[in-house]
C-alpha positions in Angstrom: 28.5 -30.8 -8.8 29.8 -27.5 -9.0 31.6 -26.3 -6.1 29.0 -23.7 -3.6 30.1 -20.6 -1.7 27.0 -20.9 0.6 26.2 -24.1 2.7 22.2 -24.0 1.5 19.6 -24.2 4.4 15.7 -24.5 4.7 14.2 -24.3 8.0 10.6 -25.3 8.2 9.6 -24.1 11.7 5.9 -24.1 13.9 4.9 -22.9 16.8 7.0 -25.5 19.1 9.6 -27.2 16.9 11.3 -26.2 13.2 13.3 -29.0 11.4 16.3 -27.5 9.5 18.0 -29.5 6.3 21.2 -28.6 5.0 22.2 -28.9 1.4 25.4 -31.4 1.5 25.4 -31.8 -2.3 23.1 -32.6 -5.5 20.8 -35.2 -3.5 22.6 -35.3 -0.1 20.9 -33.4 2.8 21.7 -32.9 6.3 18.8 -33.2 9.0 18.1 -32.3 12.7 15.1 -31.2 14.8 14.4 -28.5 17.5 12.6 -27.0 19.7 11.4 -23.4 18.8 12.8 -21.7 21.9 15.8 -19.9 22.8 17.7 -23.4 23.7 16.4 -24.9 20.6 18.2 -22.1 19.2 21.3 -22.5 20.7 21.4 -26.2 19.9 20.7 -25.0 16.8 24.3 -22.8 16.6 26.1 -25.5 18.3 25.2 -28.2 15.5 25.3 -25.8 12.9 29.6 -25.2 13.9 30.1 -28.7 12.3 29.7 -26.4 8.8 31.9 -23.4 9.7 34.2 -24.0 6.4 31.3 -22.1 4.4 29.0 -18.9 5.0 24.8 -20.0 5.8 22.3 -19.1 3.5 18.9 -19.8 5.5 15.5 -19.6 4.0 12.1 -19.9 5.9 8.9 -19.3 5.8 7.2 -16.7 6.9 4.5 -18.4 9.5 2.2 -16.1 11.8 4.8 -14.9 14.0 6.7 -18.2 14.7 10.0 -17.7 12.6 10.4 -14.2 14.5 12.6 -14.9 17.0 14.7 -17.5 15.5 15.1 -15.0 12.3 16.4 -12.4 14.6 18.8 -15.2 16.5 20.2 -15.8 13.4 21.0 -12.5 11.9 22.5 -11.7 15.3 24.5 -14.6 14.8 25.3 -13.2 11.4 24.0 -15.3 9.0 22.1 -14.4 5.8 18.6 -14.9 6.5 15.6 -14.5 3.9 11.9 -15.2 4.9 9.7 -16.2 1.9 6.0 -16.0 1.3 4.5 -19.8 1.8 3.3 -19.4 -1.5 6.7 -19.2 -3.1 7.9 -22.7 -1.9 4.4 -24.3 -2.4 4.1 -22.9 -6.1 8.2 -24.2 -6.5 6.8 -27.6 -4.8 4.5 -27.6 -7.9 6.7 -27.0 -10.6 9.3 -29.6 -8.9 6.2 -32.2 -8.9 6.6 -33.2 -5.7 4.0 -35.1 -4.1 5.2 -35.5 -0.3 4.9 -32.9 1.8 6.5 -33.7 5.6 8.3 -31.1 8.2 11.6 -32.5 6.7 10.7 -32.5 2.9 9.9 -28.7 3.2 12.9 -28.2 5.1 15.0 -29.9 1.9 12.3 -28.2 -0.4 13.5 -24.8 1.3 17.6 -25.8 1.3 16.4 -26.5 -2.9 14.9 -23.0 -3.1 17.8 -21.0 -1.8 20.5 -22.7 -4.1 18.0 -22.1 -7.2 17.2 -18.4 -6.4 20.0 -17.5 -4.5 20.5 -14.1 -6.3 16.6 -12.8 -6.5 16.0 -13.0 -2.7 16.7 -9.9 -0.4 17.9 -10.6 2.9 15.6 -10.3 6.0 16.3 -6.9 8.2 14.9 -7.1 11.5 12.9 -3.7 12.5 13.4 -1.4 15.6 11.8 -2.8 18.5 9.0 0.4 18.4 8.4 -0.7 14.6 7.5 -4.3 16.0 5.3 -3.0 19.0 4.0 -0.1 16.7 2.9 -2.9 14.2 1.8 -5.6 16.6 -0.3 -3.1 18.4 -2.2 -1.8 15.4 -3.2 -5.3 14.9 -4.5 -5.7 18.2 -6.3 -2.6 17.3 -8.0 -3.9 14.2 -8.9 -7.5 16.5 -10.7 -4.7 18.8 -12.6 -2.8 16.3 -14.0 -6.1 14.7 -15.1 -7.3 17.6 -16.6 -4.3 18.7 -19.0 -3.8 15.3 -19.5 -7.7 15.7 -21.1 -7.1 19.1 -23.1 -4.4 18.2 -24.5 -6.3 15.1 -24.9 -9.2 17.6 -27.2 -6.2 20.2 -29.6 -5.6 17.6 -30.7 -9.8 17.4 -30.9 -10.0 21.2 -34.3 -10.4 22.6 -33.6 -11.4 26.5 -33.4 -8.5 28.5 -30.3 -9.9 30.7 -28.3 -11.1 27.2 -28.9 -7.2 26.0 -27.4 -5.9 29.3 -24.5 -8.2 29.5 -23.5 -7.2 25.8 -24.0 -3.4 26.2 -20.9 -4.1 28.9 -19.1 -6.1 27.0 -19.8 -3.3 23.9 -18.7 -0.7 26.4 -15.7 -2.4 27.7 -14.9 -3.0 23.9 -15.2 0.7 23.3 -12.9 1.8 26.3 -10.3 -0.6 25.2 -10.4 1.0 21.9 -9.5 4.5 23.2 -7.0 2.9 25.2 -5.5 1.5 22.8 -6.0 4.1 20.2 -3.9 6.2 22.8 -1.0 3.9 23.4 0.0 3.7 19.9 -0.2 7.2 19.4 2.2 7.8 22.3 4.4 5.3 21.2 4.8 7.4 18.2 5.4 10.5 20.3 8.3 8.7 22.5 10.2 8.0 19.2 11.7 10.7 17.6 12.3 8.8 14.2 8.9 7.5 13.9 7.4 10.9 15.2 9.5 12.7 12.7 8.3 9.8 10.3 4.8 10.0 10.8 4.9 13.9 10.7 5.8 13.3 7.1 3.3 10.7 6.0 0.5 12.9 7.5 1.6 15.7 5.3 0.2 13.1 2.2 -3.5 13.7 0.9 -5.7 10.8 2.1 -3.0 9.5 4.6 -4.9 10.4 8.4 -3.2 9.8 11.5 -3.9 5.8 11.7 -3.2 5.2 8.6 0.5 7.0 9.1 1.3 4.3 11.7 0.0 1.5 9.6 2.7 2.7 6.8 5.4 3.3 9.5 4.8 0.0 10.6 5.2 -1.4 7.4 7.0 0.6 5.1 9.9 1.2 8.7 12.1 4.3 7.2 12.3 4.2 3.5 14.9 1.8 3.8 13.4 -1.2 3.5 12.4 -1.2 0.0 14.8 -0.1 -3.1 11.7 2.1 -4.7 7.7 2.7 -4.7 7.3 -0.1 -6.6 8.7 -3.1 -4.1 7.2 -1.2 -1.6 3.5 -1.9 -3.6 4.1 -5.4 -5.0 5.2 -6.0 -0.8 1.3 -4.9 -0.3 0.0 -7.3 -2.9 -0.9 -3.9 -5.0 1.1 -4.8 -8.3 -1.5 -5.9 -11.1 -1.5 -9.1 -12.7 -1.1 -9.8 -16.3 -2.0 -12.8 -18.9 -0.7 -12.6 -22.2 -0.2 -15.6 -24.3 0.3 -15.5 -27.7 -2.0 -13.3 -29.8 -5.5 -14.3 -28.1 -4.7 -13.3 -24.4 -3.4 -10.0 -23.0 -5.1 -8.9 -20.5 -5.0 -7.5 -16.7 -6.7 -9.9 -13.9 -6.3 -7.6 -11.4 -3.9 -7.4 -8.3 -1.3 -10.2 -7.0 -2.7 -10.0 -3.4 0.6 -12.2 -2.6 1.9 -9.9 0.2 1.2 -7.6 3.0 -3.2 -7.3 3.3 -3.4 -4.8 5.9 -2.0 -2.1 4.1 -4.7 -3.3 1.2 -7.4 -2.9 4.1 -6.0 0.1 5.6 -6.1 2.3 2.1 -9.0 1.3 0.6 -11.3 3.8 2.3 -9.1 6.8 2.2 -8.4 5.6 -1.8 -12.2 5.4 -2.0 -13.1 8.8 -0.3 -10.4 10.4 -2.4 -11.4 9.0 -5.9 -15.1 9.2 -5.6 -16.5 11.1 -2.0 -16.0 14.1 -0.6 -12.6 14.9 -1.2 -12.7 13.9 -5.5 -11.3 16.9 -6.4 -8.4 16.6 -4.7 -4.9 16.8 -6.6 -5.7 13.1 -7.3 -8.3 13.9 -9.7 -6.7 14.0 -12.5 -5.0 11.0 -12.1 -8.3 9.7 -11.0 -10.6 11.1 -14.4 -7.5 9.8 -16.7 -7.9 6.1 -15.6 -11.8 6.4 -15.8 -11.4 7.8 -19.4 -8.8 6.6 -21.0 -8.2 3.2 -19.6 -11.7 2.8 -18.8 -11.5 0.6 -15.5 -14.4 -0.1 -13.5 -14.5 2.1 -10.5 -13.0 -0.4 -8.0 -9.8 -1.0 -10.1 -9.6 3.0 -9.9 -9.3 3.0 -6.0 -6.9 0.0 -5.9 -4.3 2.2 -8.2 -5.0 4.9 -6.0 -4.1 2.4 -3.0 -1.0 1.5 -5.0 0.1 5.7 -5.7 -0.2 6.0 -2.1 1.8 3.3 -1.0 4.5 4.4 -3.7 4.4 8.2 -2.7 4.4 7.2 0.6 7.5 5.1 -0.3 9.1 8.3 -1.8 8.7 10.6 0.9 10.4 8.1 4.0 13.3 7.0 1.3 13.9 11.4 0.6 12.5 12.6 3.8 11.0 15.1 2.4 6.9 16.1 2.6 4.4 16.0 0.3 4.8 18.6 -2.3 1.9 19.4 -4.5 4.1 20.4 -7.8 6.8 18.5 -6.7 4.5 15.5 -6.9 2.3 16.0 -9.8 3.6 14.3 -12.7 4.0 11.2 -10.2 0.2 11.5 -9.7 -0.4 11.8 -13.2 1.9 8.7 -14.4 0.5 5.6 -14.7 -0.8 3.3 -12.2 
């Protein structure tokens, strides 16, 4: 076997333990388990000395908000760290034709994955700690909102008088919360002067309100952390799918959906009110009437490439810090989707 410059690892990690496998050779790993806590992590540097003659190159998964902390530990540490959508090592699982699937096979499965795609992944960047809370947050905002229109759905199938009363508190508690929350994020914007400078320039987008500005600060951090509009988009899961095989298929199937969904749930009812409600005649129209007459997509696929301009202008303007500008930004509205 060909000599490596990387020592490649997979870490397969939960909520209270990750098992990590290190790529000796062709079919010779190196194993160890432990705990998913800051001296797990330091056990973790300690054993990982032992294979100081070569630089790590550590893949993981990215799972809920376990691999968070160890990811930052080891960039801190200085390693080169890439997290992975699950769906990448389960469809490379497939294609390997693997049939076991343990905490230390997809740790091996994950040192295998590194080695064979060592060159297409980008390195993880950890964001500001205001990006995380700003991000986190608006999450917690979304859980609030859902359970509020849950409850009130829930009010109108009530027939005991007490049952009514205790969920008008709970709907009113829900309500406050709301507002309180809605009012914390917004400060936290405020206190920043990047992401208040930031958001001042997302606003300045048609269809982009004052929530949905956070949502793409959150995600989209300063323009930095994608090379153009178009990673920024395929990162949402708004890049469309195609199927072309031979001369009898060639077709779109719609969008990847691999990615981030709550910029997907975020944009679709600005996208919506801007393609076909109140504000249709905006400078988006033309790009809007050209898909409807030309390409002839149904009306849905029309708002999901208006989702997908939005995310890519929104791109443009962090990566140039510069505001929307109507001429300046016409022929990008006017492109294709």
């Amino acid at each position: 076997m060909m000599d490596t410059p990387f020592y490649f690892i997979g870490i397969d990690i939960a909520k209270l333990k990750f098992d990590v496998a290190v790529k000796k050779s062709a079919k010779v790993y190196q194993h160890h388990r432990f705990e998913n806590h800051p001296q797990g992590f330091a056990a973790l540097s300690e054993w990982l000395n032992s294979f100081s003659d070569k630089p790590l190159y550590i893949v993981m998964e990215a799972t809920n908000v376990y691999h968070e902390r160890l990811c930052e530990y080891l960039y801190t540490a200085g390693h080169s760290v890439v997290v992975i959508n699950p769906k990448c090592a389960a469809n490379f699982a497939k294609g390997l034709n693997l049939r076991s699937k343990t905490d230390k096979a997809d740790a091996k499965l994950l040192a295998r994955l590194a080695e064979s795609y060592v060159h297409e992944f980008d390195l993880w960047q950890p964001k500001g700690n205001n990006e995380k809370a700003l991000l986190r947050q608006l999450r917690h905002l979304e859980h609030l909102k859902a359970a509020l229109t849950k409850e009130k759905v829930r009010l109108q199938m009530l027939l005991d008088e007490y049952a009514m009363v205790s969920s008008e508190r709970l709907i009113a508690f829900l309500e406050c919360e709301v507002k309180t929350v809605e009012t914390h994020i917004h400060q936290l914007v405020k206190q920043d002067d990047q992401l208040k400078h930031n958001h001042r320039l997302l606003s300045s987008i048609p269809a982009i309100g004052k929530t949905t500005a956070c949502w793409l600060l959150a995600i989209l951090g300063d323009g930095t952390r994608f090379k153009n509009g178009r990673a920024a988009a395929t990162y949402a899961g708004l890049t469309p799918m195609v199927r072309q095989s031979g001369t009898s298929v060639d077709k779109r199937v719609g969008i990847s959906r691999i990615g981030q969904s709550d910029l997907r749930k975020i944009l679709y009812m600005p996208a919506m009110v801007f393609c076909f409600g109140i504000h249709k005649d905006s400078i988006y129209s033309p790009f809007v009437q050209r898909l409807l007459e030309r390409n002839k997509l149904a009306k849905k696929a029309v708002i999901v490439a208006l989702m997908r301009k939005l995310v890519t202008i929104a791109q443009s303007v962090l990566k140039y810090q510069q505001p929307f500008n109507e001429e300046r930004y016409a022929k990008m509205c006017l492109d294709k989707a």
